[in-house]
N, C-alpha and C positions, 0 to 999 in steps of 0.2 A: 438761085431759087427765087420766082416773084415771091413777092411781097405782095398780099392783100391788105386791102384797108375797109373800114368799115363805121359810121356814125356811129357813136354812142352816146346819149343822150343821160342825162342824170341830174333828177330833178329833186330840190329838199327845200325843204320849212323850216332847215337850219344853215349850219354850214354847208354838208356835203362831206364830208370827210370817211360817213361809214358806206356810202354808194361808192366812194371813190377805193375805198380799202377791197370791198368786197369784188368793183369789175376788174380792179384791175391781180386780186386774186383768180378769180375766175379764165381771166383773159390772159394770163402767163400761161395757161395749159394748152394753147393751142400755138404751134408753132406754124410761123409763115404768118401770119393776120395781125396786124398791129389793129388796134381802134384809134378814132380822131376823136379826142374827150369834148362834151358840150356839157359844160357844170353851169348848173344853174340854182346857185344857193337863196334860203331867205325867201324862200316863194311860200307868200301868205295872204296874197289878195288876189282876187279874181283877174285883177289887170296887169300883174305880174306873171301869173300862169299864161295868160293870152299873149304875150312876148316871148315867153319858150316857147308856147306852142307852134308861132309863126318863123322860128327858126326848126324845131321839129319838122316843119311840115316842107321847109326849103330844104333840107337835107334829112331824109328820111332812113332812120336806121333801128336800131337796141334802145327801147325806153326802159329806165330802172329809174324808180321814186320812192322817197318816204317823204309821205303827205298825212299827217296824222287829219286832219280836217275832211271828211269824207265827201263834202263836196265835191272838193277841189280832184281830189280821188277820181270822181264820176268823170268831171269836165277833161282831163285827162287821161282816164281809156278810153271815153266818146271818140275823143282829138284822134287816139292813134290807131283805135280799130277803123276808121274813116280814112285813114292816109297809111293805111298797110303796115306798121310803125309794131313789131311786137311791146306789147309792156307790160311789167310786174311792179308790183307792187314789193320791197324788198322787206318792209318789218312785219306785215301783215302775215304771215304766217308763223311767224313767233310769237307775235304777238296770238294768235289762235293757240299754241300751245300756253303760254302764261295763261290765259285767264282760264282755259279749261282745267289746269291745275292748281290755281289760286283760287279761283270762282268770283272770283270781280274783275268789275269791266278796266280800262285804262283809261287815263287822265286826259288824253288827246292834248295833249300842251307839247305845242312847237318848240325844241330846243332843249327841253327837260334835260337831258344830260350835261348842258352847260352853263348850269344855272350855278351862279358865283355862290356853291359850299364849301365846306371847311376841306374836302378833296381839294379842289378849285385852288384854293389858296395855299395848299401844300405843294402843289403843284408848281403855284408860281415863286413860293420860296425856296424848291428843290432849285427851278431853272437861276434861281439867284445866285444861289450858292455854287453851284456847278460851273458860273462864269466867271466868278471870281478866285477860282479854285483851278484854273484851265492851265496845262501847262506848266505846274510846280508852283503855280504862285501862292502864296500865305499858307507855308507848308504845317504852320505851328498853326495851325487850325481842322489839320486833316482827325482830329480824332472826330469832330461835331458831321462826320462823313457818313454816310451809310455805304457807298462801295467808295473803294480806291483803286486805280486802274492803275497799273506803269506796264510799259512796253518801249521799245526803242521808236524812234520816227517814223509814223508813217506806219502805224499798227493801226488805227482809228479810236484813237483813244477819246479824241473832243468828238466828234459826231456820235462814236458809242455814248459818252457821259450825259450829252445834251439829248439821243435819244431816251436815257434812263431818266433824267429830270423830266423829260416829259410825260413821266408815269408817276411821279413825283420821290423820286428817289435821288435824294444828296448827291452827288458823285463827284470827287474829285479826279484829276490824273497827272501823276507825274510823269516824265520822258527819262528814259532810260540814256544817257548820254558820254561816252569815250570818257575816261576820267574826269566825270564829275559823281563825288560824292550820293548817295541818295540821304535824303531829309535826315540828320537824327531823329525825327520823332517817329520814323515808319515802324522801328522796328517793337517800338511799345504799342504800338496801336490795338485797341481790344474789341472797340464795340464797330468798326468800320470794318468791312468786310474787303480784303486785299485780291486782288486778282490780277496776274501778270497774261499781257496778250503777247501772242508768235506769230509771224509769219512768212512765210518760206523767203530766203536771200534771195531769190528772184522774184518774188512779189514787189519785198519791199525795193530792189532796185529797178524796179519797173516802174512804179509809181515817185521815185526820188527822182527819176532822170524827167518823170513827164512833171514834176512839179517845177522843177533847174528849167528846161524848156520855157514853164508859164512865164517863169520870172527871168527869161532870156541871158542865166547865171552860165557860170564855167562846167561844162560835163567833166572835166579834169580834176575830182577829188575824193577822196577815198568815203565823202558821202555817200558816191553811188558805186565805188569798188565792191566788184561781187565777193574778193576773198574780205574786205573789210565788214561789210554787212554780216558775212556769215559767222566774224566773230564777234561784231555784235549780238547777233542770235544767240553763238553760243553761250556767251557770257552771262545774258539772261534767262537762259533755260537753266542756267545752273544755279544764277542768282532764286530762283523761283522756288527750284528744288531745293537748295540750302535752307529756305524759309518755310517750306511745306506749305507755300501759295498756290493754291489753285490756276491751273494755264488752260487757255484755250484759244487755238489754234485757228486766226481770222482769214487763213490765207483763201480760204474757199466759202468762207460764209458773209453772206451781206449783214449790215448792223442791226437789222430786225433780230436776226437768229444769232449773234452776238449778247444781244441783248436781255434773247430771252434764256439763252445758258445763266447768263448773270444773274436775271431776276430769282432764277430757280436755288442760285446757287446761294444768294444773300435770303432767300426765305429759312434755308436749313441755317444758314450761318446764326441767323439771327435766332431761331429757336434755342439754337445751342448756348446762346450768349446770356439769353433772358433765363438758362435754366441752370447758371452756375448762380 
C-alpha cells in the first residue's frame, strides 16, 4: 500500500503538547497517510511567529494553533489563507462553549495550565517517588503508594508507572520473578491500590527476544522459552487471583489505555478506602 505524507504544522504560546495530543489523535483515523510534525512551541512575539511562518510557507500543509493572543491569531490565518495553508484555531471553539456558559471572558495568558501549582508539584513528587520505587526497590515504603503494579518482565510496568506519575499519581512496581519471594509488606498493604498486569506468552516472548537482541545477550534461555513464559503467566494469574487483585490484560493495549483502566480503577479503590 503507498503511503502518503502530508505537512503538519502546529503552532503554540506554550509547549505544544495539546496540538500535538489532539493531531495526532485525529491523524491515527486515517489509514495509509502519515503526517511530517513541524512543532512550533513558545510562540509569543511577533518575530517568532514570522519564523514559523517562513517555514509554513516553504512546506505548505495542515495549520492547528493555540495562540491565546488574538493578534498573533490574525497574523496567522492572514499567513495561511495567502499560501493555501488550511488553519484552525484548536482552543477557540471551547473556549466559545466556556464562556457562553460561564459568561466571562478568558484570561488570554500563554501557558496558564503550566503554571508551577500545587497540581504542578504533586506532579513532580508523584514522578519522584515512582523512580525510586521502579523495579522493587525500597519495597518497605510501598505502602506511602497510591497504585502498585507487579507483573512478570516485560508487562510495562515502568513506562505504565512513569505514565501514572505524570498525572501525579504515586506508583510503584514490583517484577514478578522465577523464585523470588514478593515483598513481605505487599500483602498488608491498605491504602495503595494493587494491580497485577498480563500478557500473552508470545507477547512477552516477542518483546524478550527483541530486548536479548538490543543487548546482543544469548537467545538460549528459558527468559524467552515460550513453555517457560507461559508458566510464568500462569503463576501470576493465579497469584492475582489468590489475592483478589485486579488484572488487566496489556497484551493489546498501549500504556495510554493501561493507564487509564488504572486511573479508573484507583479512583473506586480510593473511595472505598476513604469510606471504611
Amino acid at each position: 500500500m503507498t503511503r502518503n505524507y502530508f505537512h503538519l504544522h502546529l503552532v503554540s504560546d506554550a509547549t505544544g503538547e495539546t496540538l500535538i495530543a489532539v493531531s495526532r489523535a485525529v491523524a491515527a483515523q486515517y489509514q495509509g497517510v502519515a503526517s511530517i510534525e513541524h512543532v512550533y512551541p513558545l510562540i509569543r512575539t511577533r518575530a517568532q511567529l514570522d519564523r514559523a511562518i517562513t517555514e509554513i510557507e516553504a512546506a505548505p500543509g495542515i495549520v492547528l494553533f493555540t495562540l491565546v493572543d488574538s493578534d498573533l491569531s490574525v497574523v496567522l490565518e492572514t499567513a495561511c489563507r495567502e499560501n493555501g495553508s488550511p488553519c484552525l484555531s484548536v482552543l477557540q471553539p471551547i473556549f466559545g462553549v466556556f464562556e457562553s456558559y460561564l459568561g466571562t471572558a478568558s484570561i488570554s495568558r500563554p501557558g496558564a495550565q503550566h503554571m508551577l501549582n500545587a497540581k504542578y508539584f504533586r506532579r513532580i513528587d508523584a514522578l519522584n517517588f515512582t523512580m525510586l520505587h521502579d523495579d522493587g526497590q525500597q519495597p518497605e515504603n510501598l505502602e506511602q503508594a497510591d497504585v502498585v503494579l507487579l507483573g512478570v518482565s516485560r508487562t510495562s510496568k515502568t513506562p505504565t508507572s512513569i505514565y501514572l506519575a505524570n498525572r501525579g499519581i504515586k506508583t510503584a512496581n514490583v517484577p514478578l520473578v522465577p523464585g523470588v519471594p514478593l515483598p513481605a509488606s505487599i500483602d498488608g498493604l491498605r491504602a495503595p491500590l494493587v494491580v497485577g498486569l498480563l500478557a500473552s506468552p508470545e507477547r512477552i516472548v516477542q518483546i524478550r527476544q527483541n530486548r536479548l537482541l538490543a543487548l546482543n545477550a544469548d537467545q538460549e534461555t528459558s527468559y524467552v522459552d515460550r513453555m517457560s513464559v507461559a508458566e510464568e503467566i500462569g503463576h501470576s494469574r493465579r497469584l492475582f487471583a489468590e489475592r483478589g487483585w485486579p488484572v488487566i490484560d496489556v497484551t493489546r493495549r498501549s500504556i495510554e489505555e493501561t493507564a487509564a483502566a488504572i486511573i479508573d480503577l484507583h479512583k473506586a479503590h480510593r473511595l472505598k478506602f476513604l469510606a471504611q
